[in-house]
BALOBA-1460 file (C-alpha; in Angstrom, 3 decimals):
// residues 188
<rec num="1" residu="x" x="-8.163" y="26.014" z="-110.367"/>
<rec num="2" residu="x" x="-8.877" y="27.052" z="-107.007"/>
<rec num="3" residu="x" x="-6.254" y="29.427" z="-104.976"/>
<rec num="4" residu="x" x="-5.602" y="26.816" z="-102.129"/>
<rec num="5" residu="x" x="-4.744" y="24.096" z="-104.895"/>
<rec num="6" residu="x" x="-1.918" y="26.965" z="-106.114"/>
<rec num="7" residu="x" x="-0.806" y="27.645" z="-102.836"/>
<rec num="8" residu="x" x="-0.655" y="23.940" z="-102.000"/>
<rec num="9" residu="x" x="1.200" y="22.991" z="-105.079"/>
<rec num="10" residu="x" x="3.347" y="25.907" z="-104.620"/>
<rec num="11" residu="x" x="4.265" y="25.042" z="-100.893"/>
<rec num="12" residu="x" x="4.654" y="21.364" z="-102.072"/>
<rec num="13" residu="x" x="7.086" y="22.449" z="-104.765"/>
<rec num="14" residu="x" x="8.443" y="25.801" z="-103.189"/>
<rec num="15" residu="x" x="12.463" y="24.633" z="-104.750"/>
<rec num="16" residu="x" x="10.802" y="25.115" z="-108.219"/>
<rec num="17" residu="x" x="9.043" y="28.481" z="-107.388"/>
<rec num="18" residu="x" x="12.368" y="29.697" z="-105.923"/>
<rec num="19" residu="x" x="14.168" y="29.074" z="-109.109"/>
<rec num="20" residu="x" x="11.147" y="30.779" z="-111.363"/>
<rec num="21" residu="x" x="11.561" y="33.625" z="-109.377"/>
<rec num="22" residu="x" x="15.519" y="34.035" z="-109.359"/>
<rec num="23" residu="x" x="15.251" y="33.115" z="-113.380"/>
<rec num="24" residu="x" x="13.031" y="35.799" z="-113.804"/>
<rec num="25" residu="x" x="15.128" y="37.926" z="-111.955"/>
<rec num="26" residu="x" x="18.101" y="37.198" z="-113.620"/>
<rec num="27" residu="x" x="16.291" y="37.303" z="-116.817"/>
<rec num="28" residu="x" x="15.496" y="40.633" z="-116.459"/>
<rec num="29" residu="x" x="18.615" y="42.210" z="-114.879"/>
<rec num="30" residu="x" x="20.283" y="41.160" z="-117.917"/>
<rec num="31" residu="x" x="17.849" y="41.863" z="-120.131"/>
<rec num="32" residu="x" x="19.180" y="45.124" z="-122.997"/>
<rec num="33" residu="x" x="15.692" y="46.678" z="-122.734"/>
<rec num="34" residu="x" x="14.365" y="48.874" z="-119.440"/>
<rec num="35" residu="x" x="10.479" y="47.510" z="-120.062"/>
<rec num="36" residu="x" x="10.780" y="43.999" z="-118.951"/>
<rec num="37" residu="x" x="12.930" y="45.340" z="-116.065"/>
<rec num="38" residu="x" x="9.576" y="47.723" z="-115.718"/>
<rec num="39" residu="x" x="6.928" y="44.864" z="-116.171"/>
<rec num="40" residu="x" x="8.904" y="42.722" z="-113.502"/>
<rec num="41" residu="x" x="9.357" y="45.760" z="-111.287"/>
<rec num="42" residu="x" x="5.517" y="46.662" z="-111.456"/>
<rec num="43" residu="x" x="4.811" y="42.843" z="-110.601"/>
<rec num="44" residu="x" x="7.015" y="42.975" z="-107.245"/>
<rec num="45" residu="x" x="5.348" y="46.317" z="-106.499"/>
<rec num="46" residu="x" x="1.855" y="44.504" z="-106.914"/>
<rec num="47" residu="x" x="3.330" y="41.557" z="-104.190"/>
<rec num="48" residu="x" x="4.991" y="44.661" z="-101.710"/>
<rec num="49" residu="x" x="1.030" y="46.438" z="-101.895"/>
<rec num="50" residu="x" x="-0.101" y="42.988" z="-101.137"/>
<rec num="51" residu="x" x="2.204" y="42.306" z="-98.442"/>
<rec num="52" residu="x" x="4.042" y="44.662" z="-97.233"/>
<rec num="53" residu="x" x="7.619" y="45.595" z="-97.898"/>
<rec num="54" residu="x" x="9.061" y="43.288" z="-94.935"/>
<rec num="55" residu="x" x="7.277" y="41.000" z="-96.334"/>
<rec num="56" residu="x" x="9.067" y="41.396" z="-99.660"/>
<rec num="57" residu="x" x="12.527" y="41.684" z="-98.235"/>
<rec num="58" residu="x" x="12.117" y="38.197" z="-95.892"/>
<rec num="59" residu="x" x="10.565" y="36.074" z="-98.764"/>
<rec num="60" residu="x" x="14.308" y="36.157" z="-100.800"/>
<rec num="61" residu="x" x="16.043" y="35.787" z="-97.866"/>
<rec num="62" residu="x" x="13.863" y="32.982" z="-96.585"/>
<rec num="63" residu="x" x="14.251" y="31.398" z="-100.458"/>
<rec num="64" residu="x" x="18.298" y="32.118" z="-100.067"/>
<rec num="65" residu="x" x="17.857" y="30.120" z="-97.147"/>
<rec num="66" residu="x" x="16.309" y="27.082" z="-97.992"/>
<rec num="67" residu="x" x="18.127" y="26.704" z="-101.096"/>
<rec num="68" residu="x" x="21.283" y="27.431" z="-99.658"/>
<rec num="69" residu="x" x="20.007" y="24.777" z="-96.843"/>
<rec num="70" residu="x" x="19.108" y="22.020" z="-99.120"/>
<rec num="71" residu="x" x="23.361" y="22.583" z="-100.482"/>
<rec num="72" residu="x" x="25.227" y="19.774" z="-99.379"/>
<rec num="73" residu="x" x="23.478" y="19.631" z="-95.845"/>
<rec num="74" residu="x" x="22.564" y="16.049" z="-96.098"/>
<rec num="75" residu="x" x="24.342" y="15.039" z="-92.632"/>
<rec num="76" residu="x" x="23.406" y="18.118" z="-90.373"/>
<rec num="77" residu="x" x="20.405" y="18.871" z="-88.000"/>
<rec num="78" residu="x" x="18.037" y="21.420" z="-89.192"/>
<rec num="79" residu="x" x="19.567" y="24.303" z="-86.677"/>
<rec num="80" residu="x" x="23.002" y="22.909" z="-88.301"/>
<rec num="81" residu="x" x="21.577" y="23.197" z="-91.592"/>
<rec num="82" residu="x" x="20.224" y="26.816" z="-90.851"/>
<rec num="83" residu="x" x="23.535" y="28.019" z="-89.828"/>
<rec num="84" residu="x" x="25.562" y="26.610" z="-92.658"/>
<rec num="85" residu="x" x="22.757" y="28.766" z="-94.743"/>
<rec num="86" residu="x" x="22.796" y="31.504" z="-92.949"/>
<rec num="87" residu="x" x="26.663" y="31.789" z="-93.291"/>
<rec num="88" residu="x" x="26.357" y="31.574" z="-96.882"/>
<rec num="89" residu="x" x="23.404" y="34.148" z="-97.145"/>
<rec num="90" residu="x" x="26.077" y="36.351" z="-94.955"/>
<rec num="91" residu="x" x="28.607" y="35.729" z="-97.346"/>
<rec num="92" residu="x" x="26.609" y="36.695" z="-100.493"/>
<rec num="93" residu="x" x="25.453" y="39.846" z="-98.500"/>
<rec num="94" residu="x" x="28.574" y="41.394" z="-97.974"/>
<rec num="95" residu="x" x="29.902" y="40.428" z="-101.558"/>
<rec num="96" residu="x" x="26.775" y="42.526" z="-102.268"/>
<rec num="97" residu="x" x="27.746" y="45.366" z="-100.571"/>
<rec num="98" residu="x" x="30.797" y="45.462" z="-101.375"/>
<rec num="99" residu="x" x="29.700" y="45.169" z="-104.691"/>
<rec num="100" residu="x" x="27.861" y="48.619" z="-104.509"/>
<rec num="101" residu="x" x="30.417" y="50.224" z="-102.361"/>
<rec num="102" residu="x" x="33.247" y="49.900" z="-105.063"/>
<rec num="103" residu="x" x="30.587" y="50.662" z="-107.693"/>
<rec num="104" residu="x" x="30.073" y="53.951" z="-105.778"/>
<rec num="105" residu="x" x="33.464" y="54.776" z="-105.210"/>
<rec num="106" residu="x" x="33.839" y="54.468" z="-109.052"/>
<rec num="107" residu="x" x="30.977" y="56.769" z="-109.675"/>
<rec num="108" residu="x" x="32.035" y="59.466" z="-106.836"/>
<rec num="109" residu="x" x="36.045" y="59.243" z="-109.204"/>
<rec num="110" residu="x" x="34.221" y="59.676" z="-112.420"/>
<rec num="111" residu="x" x="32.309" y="62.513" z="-111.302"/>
<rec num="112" residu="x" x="29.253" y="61.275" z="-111.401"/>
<rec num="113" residu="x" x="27.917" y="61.709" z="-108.144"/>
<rec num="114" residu="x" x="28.494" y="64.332" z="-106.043"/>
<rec num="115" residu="x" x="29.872" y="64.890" z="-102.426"/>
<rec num="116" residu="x" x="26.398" y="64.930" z="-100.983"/>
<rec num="117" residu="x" x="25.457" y="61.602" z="-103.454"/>
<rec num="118" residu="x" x="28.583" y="60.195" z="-101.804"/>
<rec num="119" residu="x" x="27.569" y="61.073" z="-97.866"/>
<rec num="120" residu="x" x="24.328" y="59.576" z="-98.228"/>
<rec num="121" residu="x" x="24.922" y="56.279" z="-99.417"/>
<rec num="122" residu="x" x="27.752" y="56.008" z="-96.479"/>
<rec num="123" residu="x" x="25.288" y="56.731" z="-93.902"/>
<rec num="124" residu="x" x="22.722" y="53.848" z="-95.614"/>
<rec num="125" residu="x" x="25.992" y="51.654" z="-95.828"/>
<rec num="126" residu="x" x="26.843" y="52.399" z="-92.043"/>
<rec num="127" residu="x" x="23.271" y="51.283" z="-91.088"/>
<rec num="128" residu="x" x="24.238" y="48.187" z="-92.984"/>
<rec num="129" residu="x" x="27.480" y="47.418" z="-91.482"/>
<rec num="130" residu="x" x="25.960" y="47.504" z="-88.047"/>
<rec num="131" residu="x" x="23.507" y="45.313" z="-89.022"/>
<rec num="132" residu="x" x="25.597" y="43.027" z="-90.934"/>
<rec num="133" residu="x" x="27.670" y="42.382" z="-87.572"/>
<rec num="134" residu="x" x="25.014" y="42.225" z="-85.619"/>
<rec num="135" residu="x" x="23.823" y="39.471" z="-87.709"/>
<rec num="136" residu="x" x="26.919" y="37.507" z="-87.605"/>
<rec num="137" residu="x" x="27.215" y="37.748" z="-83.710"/>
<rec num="138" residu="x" x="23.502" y="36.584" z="-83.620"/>
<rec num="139" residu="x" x="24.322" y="34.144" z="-85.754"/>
<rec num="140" residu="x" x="27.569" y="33.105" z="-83.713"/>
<rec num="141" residu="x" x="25.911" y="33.196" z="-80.512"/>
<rec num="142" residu="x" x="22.900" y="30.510" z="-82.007"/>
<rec num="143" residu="x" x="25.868" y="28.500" z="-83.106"/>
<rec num="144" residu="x" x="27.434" y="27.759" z="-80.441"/>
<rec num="145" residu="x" x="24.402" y="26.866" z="-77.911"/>
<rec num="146" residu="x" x="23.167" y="24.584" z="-80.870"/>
<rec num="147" residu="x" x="27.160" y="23.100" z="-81.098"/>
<rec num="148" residu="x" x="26.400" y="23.211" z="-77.397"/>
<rec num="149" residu="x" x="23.564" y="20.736" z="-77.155"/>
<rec num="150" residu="x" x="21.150" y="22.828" z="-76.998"/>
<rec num="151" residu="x" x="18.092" y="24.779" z="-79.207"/>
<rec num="152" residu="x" x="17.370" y="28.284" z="-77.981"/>
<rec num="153" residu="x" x="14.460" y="29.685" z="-80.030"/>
<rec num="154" residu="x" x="15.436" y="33.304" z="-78.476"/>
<rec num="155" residu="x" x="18.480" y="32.954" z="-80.222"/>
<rec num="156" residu="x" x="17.257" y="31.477" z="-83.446"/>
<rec num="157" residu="x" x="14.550" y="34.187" z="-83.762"/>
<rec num="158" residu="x" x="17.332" y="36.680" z="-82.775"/>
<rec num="159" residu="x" x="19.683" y="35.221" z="-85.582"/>
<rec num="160" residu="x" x="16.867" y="34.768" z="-88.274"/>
<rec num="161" residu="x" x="15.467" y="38.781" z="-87.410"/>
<rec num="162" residu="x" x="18.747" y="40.025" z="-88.117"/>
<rec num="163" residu="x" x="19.290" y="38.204" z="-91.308"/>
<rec num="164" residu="x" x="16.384" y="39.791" z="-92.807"/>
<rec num="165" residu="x" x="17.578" y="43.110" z="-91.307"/>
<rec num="166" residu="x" x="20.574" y="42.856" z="-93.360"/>
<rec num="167" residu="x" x="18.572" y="42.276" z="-96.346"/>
<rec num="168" residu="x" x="16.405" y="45.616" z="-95.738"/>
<rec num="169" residu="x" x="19.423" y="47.218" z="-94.914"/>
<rec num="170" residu="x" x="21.381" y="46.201" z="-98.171"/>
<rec num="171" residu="x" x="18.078" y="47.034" z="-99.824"/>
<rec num="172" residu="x" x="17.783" y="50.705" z="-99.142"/>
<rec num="173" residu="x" x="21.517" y="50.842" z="-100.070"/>
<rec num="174" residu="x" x="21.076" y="49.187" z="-103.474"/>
<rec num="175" residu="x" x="18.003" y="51.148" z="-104.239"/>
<rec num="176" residu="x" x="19.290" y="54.299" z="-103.201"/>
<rec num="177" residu="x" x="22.596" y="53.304" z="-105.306"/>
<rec num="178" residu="x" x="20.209" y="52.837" z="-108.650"/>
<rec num="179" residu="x" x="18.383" y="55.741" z="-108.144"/>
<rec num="180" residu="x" x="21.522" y="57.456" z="-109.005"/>
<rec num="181" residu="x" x="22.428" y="55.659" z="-112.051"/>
<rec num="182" residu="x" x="25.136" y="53.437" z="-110.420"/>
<rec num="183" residu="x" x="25.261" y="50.066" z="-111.557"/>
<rec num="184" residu="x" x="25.786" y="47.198" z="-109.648"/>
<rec num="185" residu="x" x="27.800" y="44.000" z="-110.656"/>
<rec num="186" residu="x" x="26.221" y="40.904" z="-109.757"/>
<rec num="187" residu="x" x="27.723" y="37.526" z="-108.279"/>
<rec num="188" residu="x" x="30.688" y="37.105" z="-105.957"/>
């Protein structure tokens, strides 16, 4: 099978490659054993040489988008549609954070991370909660020239670069957060 065949039946069915992928990754993260997590982690380290770690951070949030998009979206414009996604994808970011932020509190209690632990994740997480709001005022500010009549694509690529901002953000403050042993519960 020729690679432009995959990539074509991939693009043509991108809703069923978004699920494989966010299977898989739920798969693993509940997985018992550490080597699938290892094999799966070795595979997205293959794509981030291939592509570069922006490029690894937008592809989710791009896939959060379109699925979230293709939710209950039947009656809006596609700048409507990107909004009421982008909302969402907001909305599952911050349950994210503060996810790991009450996970790291509970570590920093127990003991088992220390003071310094503690400072550095809170300067990741600040980094994050600037970029979070910055996000949802980009966000706002597309909203309401699109609920204005109009389609800025300043303010769409403004809107859409600081969604994936948040992502890298919320990134370096999960990573960082595992590195240390903390756990992370999933889901909102």
């Amino acid at each position: 099978m020729d690679i432009n065949a995959i990539i074509a039946w991939m693009a043509q069915h991108w809703e069923l490659v978004a699920i494989a992928i966010l299977l898989i990754d739920k798969i693993v993260a509940m997985s018992p054993t550490k080597w699938d997590d290892l094999l799966w982690t070795s595979v997205k380290k293959v794509l981030t040489g291939a592509v570069g770690k922006k490029a690894v951070v937008i592809v989710p949030l791009l896939f959060t988008v379109a699925v979230m998009s293709a939710c209950g979206t039947k009656d809006l414009s596609p700048q409507e549609s990107f909004i009421k996604a982008s909302y969402q994808t907001l909305a599952v970011a911050g349950t994210t954070y503060d996810n790991a932020m009450n996970a790291v509190g509970d570590y920093y209690r127990a003991g088992r991370i220390s003071e310094d632990q503690k400072g550095k994740i809170r300067g990741i997480a600040l980094k994050y909660y600037g970029a979070y709001h910055l996000a949802r005022e980009a966000l706002t500010s597309y909203a309401d020239v699109v609920r204005a009549g109009g389609d800025d694509a300043a303010a769409y690529k403004l809107a859409a670069d600081a969604l994936a901002d948040i992502w890298s953000k919320l990134d370096d403050l999960t990573n960082y957060a595992r590195d240390l042993g903390i756990k992370i519960p999933e889901g909102m």
